[in-house]
C-alpha positions in Angstrom: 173.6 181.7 29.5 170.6 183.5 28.7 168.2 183.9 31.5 165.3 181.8 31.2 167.5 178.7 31.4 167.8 176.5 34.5 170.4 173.9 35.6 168.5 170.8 35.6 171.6 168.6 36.1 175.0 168.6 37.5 178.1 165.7 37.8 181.5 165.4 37.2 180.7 161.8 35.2 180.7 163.0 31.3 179.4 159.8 30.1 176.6 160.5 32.8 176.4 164.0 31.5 175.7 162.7 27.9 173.7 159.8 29.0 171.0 161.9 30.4 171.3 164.7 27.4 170.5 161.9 25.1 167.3 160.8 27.5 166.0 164.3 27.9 166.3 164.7 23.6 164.6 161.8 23.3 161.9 163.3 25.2 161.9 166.4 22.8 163.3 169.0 25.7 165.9 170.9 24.7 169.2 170.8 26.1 172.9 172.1 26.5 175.4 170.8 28.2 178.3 172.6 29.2 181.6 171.3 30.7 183.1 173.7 33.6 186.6 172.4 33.4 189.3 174.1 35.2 192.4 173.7 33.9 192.0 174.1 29.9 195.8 172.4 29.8 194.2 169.4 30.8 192.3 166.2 29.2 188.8 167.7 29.5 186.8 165.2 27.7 186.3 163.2 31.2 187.2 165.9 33.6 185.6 168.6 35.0 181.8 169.4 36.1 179.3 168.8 33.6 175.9 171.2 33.6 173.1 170.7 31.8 170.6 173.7 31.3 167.0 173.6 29.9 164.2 176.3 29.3 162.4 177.2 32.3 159.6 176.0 30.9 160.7 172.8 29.9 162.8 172.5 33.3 160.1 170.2 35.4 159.6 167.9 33.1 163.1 167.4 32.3 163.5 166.9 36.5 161.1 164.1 36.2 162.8 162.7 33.3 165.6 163.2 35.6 164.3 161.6 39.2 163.3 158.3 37.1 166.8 157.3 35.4 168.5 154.5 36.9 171.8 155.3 39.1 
């Protein structure tokens, strides 16, 4: 990952993981999500730990995109 990207967003729920990629495109913030699985031999479409990274500069309003989702 190139350096002037920031975690924003970390769980090991991928339909959590997409749910907030979708809010934070909605917002226009772009964002990647990558999934840290592992065991490649295994299912990894709902396994693993699911990152999401932003631009730093885009990174604090992406956190309070973030803080105001429901649980």
């Amino acid at each position: 990952m190139e350096k002037d990207w920031m975690m924003v967003f970390t769980t090991t729920d991928k339909v959590r993981a997409d749910f907030v990629k979708s809010v934070l495109e909605d917002n226009q913030i772009l964002v990647v999500l990558f999934n840290k699985t592992d065991n490649p031999y295994t299912d990894s479409s709902f396994r693993g730990i699911f990152e999401l990274y932003v631009h730093w500069k885009q990174a604090e309003e992406a956190l309070e995109h973030i803080y105001n989702l429901p649980e």
